[in-house]
C-alpha angles and dihedrals in degrees: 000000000000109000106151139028152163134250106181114179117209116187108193122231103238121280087019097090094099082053094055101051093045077056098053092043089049089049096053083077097063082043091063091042095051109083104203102060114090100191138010133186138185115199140181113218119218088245111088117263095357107122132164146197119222127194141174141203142194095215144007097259089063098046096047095049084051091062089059096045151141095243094041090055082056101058106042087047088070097037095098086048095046115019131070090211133003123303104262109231118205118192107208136187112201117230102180144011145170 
């Protein structure tokens, strides 16, 4: 069961989008490596250049060693390359799902 997650919103300095998603794509790879995260998601907002990361976890364990990461020192080892202000980073608990 599904009980915490990520939202993360990254928002591209311009002329970086193509960057970001390369990024995300690339990322996609340390999600699959990491065990604890059910779910992960890169997305690209409507809005130009606004993208996000969500992730999901089955226990707090889980949600916490992701914070520490591997995948979030990556990111925010890019963030003053690819981003025009720090990644914002949302901590969710998840009340319902289908």
């Amino acid at each position: 069961m599904v009980k915490f997650g990520f939202y993360v919103e990254l928002k591209a300095k311009p002329g970086k989008q193509a960057d970001v998603e390369a990024f995300l794509k690339q990322s996609a790879a340390l999600a699959k490596d990491e065990a604890g995260i059910v779910s992960w998601y890169a997305v690209k907002e409507e809005e130009p250049g606004v993208f996000g990361i969500v992730d999901t976890f089955a226990d707090e364990v889980a949600w916490n060693a992701h914070a520490n990461g591997e995948l979030a020192k990556a990111l925010f080892g890019k963030a003053d390359e690819l981003f025009s202000e720090p990644p914002k980073v949302h901590r969710l608990q998840i009340v319902a799902l289908k």
